[in-house]
KESENU-429154 format. One record per residue (C-alpha): residue number from 1; residue in three letters; y negated, z, x negated. Coordinates in pm, 1 decimal, decimal comma. Last residue first. Layout:
# KESENU-429154
<node nr="NUM" rest="ALA" py="Y" pz="Z" px="X"/>
...
# end
This chain:
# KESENU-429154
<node nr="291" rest="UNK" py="-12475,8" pz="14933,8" px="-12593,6"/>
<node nr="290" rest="UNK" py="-12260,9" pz="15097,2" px="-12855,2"/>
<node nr="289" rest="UNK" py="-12554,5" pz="15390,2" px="-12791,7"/>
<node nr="288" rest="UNK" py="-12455,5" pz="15360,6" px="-12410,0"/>
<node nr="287" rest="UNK" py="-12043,8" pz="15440,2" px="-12469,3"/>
<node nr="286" rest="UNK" py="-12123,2" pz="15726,1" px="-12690,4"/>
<node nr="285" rest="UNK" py="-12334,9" pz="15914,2" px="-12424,5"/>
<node nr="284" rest="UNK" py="-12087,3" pz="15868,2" px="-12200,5"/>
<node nr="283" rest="UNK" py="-11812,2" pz="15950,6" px="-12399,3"/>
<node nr="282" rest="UNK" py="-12010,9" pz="16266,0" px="-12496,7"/>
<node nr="281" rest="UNK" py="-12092,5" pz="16326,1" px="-12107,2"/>
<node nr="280" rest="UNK" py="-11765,3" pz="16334,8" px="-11959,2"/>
<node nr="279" rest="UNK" py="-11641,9" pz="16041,9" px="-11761,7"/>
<node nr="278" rest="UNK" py="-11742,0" pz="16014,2" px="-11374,7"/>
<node nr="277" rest="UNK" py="-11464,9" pz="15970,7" px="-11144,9"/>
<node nr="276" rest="UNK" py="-11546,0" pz="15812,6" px="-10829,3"/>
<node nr="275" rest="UNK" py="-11246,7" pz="15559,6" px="-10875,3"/>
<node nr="274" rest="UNK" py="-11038,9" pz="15676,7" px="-11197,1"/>
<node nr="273" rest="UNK" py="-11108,9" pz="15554,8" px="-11546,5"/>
<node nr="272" rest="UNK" py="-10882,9" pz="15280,2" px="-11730,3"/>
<node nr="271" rest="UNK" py="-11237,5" pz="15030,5" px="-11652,6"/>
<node nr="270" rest="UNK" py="-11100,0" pz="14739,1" px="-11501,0"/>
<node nr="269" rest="UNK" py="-10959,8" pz="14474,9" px="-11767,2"/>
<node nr="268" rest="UNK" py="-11138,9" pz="14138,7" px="-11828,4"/>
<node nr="267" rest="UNK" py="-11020,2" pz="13847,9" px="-11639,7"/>
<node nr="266" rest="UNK" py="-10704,9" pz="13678,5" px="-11812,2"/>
<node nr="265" rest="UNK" py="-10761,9" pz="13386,0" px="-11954,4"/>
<node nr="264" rest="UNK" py="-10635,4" pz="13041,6" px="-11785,1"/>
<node nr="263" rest="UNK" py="-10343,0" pz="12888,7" px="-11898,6"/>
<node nr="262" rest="UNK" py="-10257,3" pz="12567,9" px="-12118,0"/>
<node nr="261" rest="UNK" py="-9911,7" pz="12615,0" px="-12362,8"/>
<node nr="260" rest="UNK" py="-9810,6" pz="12545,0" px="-12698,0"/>
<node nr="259" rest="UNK" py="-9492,2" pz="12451,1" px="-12887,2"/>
<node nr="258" rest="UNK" py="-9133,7" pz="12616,9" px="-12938,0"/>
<node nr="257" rest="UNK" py="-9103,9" pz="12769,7" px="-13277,1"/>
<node nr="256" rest="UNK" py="-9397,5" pz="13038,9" px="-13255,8"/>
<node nr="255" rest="UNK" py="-9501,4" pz="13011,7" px="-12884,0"/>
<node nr="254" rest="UNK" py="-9877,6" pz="12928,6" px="-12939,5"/>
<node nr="253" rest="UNK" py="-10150,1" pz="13029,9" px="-12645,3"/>
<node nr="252" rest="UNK" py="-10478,7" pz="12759,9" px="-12574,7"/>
<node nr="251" rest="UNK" py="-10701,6" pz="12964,5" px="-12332,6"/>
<node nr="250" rest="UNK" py="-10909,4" pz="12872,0" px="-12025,3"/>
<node nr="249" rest="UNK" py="-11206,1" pz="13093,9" px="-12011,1"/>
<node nr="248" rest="UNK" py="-11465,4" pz="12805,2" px="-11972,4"/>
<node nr="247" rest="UNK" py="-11641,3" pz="12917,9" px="-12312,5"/>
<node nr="246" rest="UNK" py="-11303,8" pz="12907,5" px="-12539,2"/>
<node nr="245" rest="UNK" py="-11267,2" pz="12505,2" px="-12513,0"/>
<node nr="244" rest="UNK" py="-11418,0" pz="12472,2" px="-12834,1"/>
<node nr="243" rest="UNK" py="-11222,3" pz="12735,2" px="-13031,0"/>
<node nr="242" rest="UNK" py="-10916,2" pz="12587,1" px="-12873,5"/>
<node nr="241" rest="UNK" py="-10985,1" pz="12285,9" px="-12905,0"/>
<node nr="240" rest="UNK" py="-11030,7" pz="12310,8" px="-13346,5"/>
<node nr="239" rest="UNK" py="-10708,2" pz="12511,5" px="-13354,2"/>
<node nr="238" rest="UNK" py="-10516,5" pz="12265,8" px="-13150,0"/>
<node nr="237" rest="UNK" py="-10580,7" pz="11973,0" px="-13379,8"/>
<node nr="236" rest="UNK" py="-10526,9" pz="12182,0" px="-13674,6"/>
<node nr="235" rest="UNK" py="-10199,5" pz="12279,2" px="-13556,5"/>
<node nr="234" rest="UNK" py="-10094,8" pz="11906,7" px="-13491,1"/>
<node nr="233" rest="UNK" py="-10213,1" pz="11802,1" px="-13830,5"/>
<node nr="232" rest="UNK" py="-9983,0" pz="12106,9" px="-13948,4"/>
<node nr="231" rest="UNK" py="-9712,2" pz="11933,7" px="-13819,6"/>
<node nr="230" rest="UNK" py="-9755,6" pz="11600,0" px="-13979,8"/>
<node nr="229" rest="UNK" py="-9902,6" pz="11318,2" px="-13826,8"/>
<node nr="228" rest="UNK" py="-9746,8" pz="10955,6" px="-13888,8"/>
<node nr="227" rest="UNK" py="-9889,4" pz="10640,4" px="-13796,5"/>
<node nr="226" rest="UNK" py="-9689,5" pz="10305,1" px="-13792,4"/>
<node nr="225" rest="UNK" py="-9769,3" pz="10335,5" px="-13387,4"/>
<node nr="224" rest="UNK" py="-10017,4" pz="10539,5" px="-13298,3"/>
<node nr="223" rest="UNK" py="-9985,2" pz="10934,1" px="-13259,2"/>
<node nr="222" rest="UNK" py="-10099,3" pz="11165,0" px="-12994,6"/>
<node nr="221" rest="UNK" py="-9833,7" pz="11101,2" px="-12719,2"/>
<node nr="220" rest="UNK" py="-9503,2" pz="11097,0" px="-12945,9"/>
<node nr="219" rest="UNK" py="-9709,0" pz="11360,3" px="-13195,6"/>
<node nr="218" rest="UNK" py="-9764,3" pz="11581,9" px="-12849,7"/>
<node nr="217" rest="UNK" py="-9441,1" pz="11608,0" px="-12794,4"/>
<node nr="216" rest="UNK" py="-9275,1" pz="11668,6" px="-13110,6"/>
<node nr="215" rest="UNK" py="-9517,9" pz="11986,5" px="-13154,9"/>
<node nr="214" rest="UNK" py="-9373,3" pz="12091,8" px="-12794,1"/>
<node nr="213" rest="UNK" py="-9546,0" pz="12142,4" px="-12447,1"/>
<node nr="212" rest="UNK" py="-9463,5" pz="12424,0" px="-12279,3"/>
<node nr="211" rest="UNK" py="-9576,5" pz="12547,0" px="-11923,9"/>
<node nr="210" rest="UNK" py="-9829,2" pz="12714,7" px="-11737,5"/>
<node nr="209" rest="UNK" py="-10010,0" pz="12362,6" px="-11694,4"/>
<node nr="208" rest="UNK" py="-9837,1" pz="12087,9" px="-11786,3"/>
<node nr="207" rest="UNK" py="-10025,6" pz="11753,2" px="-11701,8"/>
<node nr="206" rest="UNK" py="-10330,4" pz="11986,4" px="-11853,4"/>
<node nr="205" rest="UNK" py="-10189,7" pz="12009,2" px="-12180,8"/>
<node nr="204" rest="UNK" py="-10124,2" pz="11643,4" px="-12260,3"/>
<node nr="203" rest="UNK" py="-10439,6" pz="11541,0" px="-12145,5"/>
<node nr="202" rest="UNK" py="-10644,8" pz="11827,4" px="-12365,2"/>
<node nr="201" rest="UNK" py="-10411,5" pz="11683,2" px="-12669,1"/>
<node nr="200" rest="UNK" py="-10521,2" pz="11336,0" px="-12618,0"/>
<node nr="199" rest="UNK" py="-10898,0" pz="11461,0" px="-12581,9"/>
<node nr="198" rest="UNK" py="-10867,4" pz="11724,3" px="-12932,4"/>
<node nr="197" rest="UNK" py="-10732,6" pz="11329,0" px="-13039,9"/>
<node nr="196" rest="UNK" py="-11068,3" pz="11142,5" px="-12962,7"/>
<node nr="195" rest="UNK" py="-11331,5" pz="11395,3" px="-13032,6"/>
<node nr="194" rest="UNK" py="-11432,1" pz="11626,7" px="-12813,2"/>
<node nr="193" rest="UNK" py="-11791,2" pz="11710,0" px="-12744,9"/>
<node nr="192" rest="UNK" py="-11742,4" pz="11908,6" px="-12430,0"/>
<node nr="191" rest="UNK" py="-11995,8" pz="11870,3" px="-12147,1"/>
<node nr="190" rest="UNK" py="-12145,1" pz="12129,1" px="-11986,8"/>
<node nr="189" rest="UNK" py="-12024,1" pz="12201,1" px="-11617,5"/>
<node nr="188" rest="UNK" py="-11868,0" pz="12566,1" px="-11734,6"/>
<node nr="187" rest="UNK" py="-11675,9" pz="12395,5" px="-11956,0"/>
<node nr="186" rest="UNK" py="-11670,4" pz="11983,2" px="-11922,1"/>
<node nr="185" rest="UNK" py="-11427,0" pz="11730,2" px="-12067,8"/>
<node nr="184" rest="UNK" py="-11546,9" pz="11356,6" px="-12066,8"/>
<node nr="183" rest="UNK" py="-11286,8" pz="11027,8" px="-12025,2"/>
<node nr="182" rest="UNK" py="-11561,2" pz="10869,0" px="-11799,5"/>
<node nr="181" rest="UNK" py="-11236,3" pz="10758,7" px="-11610,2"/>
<node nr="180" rest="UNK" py="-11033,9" pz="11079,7" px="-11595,6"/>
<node nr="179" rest="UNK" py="-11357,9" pz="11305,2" px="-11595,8"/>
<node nr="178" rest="UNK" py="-11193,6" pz="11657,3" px="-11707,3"/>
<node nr="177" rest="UNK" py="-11282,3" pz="12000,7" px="-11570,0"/>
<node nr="176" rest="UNK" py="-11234,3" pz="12368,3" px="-11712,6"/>
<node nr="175" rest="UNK" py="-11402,9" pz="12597,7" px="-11487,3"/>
<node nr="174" rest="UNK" py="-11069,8" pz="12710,9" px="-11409,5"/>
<node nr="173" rest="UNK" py="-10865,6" pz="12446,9" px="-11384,2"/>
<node nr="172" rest="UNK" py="-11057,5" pz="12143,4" px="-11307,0"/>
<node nr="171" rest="UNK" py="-10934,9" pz="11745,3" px="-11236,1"/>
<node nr="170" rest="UNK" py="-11165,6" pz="11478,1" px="-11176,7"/>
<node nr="169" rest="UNK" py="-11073,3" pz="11094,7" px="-11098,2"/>
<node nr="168" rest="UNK" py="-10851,8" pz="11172,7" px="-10775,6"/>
<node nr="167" rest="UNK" py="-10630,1" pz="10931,3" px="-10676,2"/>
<node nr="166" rest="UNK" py="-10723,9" pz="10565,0" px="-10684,4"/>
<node nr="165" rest="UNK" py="-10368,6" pz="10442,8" px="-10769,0"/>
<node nr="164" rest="UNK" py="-10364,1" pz="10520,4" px="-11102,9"/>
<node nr="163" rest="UNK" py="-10354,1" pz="10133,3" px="-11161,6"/>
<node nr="162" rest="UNK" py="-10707,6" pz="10021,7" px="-11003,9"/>
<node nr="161" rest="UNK" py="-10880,4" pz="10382,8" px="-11201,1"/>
<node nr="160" rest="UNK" py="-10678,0" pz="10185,0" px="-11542,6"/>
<node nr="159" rest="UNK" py="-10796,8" pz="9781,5" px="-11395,9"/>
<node nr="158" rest="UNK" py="-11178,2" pz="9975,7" px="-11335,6"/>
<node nr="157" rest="UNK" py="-11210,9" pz="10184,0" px="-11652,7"/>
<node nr="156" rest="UNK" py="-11113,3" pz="9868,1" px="-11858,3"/>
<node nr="155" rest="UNK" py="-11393,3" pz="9681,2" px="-11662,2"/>
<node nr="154" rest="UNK" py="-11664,4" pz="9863,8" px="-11790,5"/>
<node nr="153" rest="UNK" py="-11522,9" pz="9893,8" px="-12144,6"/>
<node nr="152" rest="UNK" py="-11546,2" pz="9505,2" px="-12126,5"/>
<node nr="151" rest="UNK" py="-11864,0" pz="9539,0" px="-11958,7"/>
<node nr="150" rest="UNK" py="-11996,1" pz="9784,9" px="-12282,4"/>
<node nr="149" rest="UNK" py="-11812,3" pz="9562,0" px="-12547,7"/>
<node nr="148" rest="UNK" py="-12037,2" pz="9218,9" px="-12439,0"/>
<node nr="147" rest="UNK" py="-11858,4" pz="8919,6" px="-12433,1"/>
<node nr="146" rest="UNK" py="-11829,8" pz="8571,9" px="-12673,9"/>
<node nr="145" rest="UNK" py="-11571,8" pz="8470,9" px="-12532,7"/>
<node nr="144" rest="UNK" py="-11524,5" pz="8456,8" px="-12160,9"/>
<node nr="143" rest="UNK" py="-11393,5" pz="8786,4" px="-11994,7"/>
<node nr="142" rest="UNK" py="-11050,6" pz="8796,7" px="-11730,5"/>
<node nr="141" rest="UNK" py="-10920,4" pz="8998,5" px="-11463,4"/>
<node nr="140" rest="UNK" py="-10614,2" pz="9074,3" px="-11260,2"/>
<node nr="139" rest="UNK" py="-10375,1" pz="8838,1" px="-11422,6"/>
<node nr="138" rest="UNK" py="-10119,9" pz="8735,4" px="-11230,9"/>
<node nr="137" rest="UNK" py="-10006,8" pz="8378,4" px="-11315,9"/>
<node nr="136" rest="UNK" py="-10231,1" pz="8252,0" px="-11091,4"/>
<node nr="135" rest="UNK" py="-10507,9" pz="8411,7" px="-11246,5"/>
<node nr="134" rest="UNK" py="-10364,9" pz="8288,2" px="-11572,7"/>
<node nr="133" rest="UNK" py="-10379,1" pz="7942,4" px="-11489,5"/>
<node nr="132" rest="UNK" py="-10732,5" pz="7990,8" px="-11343,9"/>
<node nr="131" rest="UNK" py="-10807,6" pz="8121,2" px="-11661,9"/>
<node nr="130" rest="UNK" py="-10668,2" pz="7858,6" px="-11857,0"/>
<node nr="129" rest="UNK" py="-10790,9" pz="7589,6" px="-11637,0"/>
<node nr="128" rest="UNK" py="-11188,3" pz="7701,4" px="-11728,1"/>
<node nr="127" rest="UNK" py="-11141,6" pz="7721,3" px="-12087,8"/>
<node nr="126" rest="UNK" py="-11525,1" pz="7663,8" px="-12176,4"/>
<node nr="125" rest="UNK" py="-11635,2" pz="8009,6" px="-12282,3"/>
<node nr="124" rest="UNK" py="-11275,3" pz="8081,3" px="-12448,6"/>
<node nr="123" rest="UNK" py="-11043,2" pz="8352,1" px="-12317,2"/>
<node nr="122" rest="UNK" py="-10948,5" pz="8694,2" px="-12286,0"/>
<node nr="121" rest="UNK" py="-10716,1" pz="8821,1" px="-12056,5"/>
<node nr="120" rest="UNK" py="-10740,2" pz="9141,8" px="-11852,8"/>
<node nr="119" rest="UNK" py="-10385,3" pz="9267,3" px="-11749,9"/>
<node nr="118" rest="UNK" py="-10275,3" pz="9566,0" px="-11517,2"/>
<node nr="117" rest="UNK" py="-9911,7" pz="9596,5" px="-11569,9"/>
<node nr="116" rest="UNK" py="-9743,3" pz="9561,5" px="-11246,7"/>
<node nr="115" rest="UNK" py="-9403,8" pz="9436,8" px="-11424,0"/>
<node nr="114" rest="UNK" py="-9111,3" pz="9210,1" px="-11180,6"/>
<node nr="113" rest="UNK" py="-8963,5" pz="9139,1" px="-11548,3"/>
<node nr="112" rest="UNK" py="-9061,5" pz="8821,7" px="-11459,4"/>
<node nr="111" rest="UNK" py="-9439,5" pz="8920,2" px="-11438,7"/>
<node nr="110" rest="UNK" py="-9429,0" pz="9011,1" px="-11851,0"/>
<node nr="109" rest="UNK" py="-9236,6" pz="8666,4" px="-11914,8"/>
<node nr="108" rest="UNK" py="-9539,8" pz="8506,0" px="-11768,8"/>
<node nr="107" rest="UNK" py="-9786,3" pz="8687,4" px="-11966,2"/>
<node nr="106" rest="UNK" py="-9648,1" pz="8623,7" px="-12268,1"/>
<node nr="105" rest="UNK" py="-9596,5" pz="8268,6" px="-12203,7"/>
<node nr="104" rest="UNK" py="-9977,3" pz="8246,1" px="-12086,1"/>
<node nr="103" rest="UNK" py="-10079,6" pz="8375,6" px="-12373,6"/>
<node nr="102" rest="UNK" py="-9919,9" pz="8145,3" px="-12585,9"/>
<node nr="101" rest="UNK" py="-9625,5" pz="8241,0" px="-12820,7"/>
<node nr="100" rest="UNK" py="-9633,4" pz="8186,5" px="-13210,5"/>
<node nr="99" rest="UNK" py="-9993,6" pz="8213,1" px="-13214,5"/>
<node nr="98" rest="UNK" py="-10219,8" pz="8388,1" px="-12964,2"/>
<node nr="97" rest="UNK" py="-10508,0" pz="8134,3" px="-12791,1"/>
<node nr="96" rest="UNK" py="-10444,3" pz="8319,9" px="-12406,7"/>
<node nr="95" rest="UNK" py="-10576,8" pz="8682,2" px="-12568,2"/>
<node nr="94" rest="UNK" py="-10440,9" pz="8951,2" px="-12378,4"/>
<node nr="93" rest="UNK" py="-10558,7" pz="9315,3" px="-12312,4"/>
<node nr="92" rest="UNK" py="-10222,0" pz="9469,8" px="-12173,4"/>
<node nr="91" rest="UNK" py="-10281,6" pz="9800,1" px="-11969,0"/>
<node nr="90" rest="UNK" py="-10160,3" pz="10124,9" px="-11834,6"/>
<node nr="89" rest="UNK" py="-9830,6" pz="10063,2" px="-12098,4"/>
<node nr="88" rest="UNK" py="-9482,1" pz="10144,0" px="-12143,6"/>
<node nr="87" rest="UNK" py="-9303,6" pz="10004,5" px="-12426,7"/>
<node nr="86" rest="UNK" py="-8984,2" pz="9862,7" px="-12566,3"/>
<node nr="85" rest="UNK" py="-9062,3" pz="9501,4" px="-12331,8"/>
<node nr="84" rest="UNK" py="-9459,5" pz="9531,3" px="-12357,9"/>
<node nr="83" rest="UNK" py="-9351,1" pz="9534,2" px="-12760,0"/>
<node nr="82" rest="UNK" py="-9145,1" pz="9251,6" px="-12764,0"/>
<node nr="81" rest="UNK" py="-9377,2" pz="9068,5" px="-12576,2"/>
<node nr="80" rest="UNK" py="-9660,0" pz="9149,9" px="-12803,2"/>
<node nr="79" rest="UNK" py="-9445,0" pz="9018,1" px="-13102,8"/>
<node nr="78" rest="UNK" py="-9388,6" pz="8732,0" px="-13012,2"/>
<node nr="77" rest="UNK" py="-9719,3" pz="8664,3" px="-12846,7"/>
<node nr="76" rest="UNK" py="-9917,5" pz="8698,8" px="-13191,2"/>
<node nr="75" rest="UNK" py="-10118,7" pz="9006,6" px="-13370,9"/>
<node nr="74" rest="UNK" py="-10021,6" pz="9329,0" px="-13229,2"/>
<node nr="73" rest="UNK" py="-10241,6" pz="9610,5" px="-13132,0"/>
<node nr="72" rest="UNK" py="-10238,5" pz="9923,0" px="-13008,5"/>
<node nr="71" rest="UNK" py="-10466,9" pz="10186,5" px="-12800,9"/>
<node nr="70" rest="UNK" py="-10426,4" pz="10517,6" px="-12720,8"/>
<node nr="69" rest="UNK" py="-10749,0" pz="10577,6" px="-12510,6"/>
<node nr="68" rest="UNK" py="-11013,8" pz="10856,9" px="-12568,6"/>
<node nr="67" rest="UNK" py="-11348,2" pz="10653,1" px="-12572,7"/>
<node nr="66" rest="UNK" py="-11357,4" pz="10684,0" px="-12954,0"/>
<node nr="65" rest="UNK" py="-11004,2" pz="10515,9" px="-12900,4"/>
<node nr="64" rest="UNK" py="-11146,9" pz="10189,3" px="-12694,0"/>
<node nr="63" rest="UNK" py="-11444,0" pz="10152,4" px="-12945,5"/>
<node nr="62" rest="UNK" py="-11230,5" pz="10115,0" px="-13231,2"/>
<node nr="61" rest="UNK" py="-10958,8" pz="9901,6" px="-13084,0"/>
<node nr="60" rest="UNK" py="-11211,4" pz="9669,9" px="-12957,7"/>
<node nr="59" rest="UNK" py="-11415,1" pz="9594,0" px="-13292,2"/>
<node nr="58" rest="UNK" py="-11053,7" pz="9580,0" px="-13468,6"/>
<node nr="57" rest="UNK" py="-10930,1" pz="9320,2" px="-13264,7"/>
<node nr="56" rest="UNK" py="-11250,3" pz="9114,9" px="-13262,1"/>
<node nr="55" rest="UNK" py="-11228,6" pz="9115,4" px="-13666,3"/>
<node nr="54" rest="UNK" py="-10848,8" pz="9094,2" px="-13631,6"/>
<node nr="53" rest="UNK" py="-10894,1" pz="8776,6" px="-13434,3"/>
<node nr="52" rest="UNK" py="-10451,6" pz="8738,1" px="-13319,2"/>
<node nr="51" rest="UNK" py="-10576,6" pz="8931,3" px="-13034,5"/>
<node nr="50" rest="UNK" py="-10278,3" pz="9115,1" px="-12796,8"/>
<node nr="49" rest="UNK" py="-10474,0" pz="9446,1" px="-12737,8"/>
<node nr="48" rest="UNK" py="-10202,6" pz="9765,2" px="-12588,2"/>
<node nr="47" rest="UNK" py="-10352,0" pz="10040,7" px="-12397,2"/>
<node nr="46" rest="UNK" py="-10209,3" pz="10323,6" px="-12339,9"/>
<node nr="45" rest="UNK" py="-10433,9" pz="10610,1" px="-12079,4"/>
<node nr="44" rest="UNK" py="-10255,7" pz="10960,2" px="-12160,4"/>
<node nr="43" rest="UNK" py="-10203,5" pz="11028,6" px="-11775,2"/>
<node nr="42" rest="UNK" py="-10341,9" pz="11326,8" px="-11572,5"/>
<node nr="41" rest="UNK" py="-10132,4" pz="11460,5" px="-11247,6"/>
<node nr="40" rest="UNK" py="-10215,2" pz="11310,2" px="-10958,8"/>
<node nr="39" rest="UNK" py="-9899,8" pz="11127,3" px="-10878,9"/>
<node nr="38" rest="UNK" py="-9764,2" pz="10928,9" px="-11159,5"/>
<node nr="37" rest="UNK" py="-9672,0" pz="10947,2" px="-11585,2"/>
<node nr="36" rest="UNK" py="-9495,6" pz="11322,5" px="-11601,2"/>
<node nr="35" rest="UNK" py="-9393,9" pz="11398,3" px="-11956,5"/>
<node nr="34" rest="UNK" py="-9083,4" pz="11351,8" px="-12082,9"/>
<node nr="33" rest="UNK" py="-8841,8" pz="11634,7" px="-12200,1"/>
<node nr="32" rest="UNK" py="-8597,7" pz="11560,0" px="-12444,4"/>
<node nr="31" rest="UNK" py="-8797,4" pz="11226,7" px="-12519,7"/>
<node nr="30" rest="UNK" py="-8543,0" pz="10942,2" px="-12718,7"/>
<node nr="29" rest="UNK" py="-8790,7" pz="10711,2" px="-12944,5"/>
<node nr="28" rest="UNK" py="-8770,9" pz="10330,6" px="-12831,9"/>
<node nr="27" rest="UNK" py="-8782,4" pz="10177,3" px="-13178,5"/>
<node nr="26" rest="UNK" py="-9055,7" pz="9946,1" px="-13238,0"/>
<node nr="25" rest="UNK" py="-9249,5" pz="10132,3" px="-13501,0"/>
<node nr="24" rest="UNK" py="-8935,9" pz="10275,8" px="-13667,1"/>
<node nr="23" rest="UNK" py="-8752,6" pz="9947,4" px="-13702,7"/>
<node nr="22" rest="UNK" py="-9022,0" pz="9790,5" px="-13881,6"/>
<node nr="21" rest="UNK" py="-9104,4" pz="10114,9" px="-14076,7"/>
<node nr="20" rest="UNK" py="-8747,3" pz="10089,7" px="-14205,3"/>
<node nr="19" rest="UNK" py="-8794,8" pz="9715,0" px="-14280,3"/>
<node nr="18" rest="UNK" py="-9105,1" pz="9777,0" px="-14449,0"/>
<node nr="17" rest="UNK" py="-8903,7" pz="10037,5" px="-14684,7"/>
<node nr="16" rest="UNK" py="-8630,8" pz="9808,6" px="-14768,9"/>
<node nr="15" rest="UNK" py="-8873,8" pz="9538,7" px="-14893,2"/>
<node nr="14" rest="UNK" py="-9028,1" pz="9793,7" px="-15067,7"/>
<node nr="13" rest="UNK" py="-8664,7" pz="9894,2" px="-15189,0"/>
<node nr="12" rest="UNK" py="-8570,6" pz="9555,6" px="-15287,9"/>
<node nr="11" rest="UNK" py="-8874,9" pz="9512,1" px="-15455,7"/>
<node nr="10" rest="UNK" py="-8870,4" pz="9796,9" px="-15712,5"/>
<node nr="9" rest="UNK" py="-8529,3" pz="9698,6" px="-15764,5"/>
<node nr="8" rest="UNK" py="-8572,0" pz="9364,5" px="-15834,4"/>
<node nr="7" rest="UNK" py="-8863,4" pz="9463,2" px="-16076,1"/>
<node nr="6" rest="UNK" py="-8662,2" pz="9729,9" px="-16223,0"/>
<node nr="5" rest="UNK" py="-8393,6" pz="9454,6" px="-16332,7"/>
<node nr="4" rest="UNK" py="-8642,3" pz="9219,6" px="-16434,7"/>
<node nr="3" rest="UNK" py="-8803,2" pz="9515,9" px="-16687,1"/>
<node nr="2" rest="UNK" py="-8446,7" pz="9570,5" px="-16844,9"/>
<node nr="1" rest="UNK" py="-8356,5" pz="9243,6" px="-16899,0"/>
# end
C-alpha cells in the first residue's frame, strides 16, 4: 500500500511539475524596463520554426542559433498560434502539413490579428495550390521540400533585413562594429569569433549604450524557452566577451547589484608632467630601462 501510495505521489507531482513548466514557457513575463525593438537601434533577431519533422526541425534550429538568432520551435498549429499570439517575433518559419491546425489556419489567424510578421512557409515539392494559397494568404516567401540550409539561411537574412525596415545593416562604436545581417562582430576590422550567446549579449549591450542592462534582462533576451540560465551563467557569459572584445577599446563595466553596462575605454592618461618641463634625470633614466 505503501509503494502505490508513493507512486501516486511521485506522479502527481511530475505531472504537477510539467504543468508548472507549461505555464512558465508560455507565460508573458512582465519587463521593468524593455528594451528598444525599432528605429536603428540593434534587435535580438526571434525566430520561431512551426515543423511537426523534428529531424528537419532540429537541423534548422541548430544552424539558425550558431548563426546568432533566438530561435524556437513548436510542434503543431495549436500550439504555434498560441505562441505567435503571447509572443513577439521577426519571423515565423511555417510548415503548411502541421497537425492539429493546418498551416494555412495558422497563418490565417496570424494576418487577422492585422500581424506583419515576415513568414516563409515550407512546403512539399509538388504542392503547387498550397503555396499559392499561402501567397495569397500573405506569406512573403516559400521553399519546396527537400531544400538546401545555405538558401534557406539566405533567405532568412532577406525577410529579417525586409522587416528592419532596410536601415542601416552595420553599427560601430568605437572601432567596435557589428554586421546585423552577416551576424559578425569586428574589433579593429578583424573579425570576432563569438559564439552564439557572447553575440546575444553583444546585441543587448549595444541597443543601450552608456546605460544599464540588468542580469534579468539579458536571461529574458538570452534564454530559450523551457531553458533556464542561472546568474553566474550570465557572469560567465560576460567574462568570456569582455576579454575578447578588449582589443577595440570598448569595455564591458559591472555595477555590483544592478547589471552591466557598454562604454568605450578611456584614452590613456597624459603624462602628470608639465608642458616643456623636462623630468629630472634619475626618473628619466629609470623610466627608459622599464622600456
Amino acid at each position: 500500500m505503501r509503494e502505490c501510495r508513493h507512486c501516486i505521489k511521485k506522479q502527481w507531482f511530475m505531472q504537477a511539475r510539467v504543468a508548472g513548466r507549461h505555464r512558465r514557457i508560455f507565460r508573458r513575463q512582465p519587463r521593468a524596463a524593455p528594451l528598444p525593438r525599432s528605429g536603428n537601434r540593434l534587435r535580438i533577431m526571434r525566430i520561431l520554426i512551426a515543423e511537426d519533422d523534428s529531424i528537419l526541425a532540429d537541423g534548422l534550429t541548430r544552424s539558425l542559433r550558431q548563426s546568432g538568432y533566438a530561435v524556437d520551435h513548436v510542434r503543431n498549429g495549436v500550439e504555434a498560434d498560441t505562441a505567435l499570439s503571447m509572443q513577439a517575433f521577426d519571423l515565423l518559419i511555417l510548415d503548411l502539413g502541421l497537425p492539429r491546425m493546418p498551416g494555412l489556419d495558422v497563418l490565417r489567424r496570424l494576418r487577422a490579428r492585422n500581424s506583419n510578421l515576415p513568414v516563409l512557409i515550407l512546403t512539399a515539392a509538388d504542392s503547387v495550390d498550397e503555396r499559392v494559397k499561402g501567397l495569397d494568404l500573405g506569406a512573403d516567401d516559400y521553399m519546396a521540400k527537400p531544400f538546401a540550409l545555405n538558401e534557406l539561411e539566405a533567405r532568412v537574412r532577406a525577410l529579417t533585413r525586409r522587416g528592419a525596415g532596410g536601415g542601416p545593416t552595420v553599427v560601430r562604436h568605437g572601432s567596435l562594429s557589428f554586421d546585423q545581417v552577416g551576424r559578425i562582430a569586428y574589433a579593429n576590422d578583424r573579425v570576432l569569433e563569438l559564439s552564439a550567446r557572447e553575440l546575444g549579449l553583444l546585441e543587448v549591450l549595444l541597443q543601450r549604450i552608456g546605460r544599464l542592462v540588468s542580469k534579468e534582462q539579458l536571461v529574458d533576451h538570452l534564454c530559450e524557452w523551457g531553458e533556464e540560465v542561472s546568474n553566474n551563467a550570465i557572469e560567465v557569459y560576460v567574462h568570456r566577451l569582455r576579454k575578447k572584445i578588449e582589443p577595440s577599446g570598448v569595455r564591458i563595466t559591472t555595477v555590483r547589484g544592478l547589471g552591466y553596462c557598454l562604454e568605450k575605454a578611456a584614452p590613456a592618461p597624459a603624462s602628470d608632467a608639465p608642458t616643456g618641463a623636462a623630468p629630472p634625470p634619475a626618473e628619466a633614466g629609470a623610466s627608459q630601462s622599464l622600456r
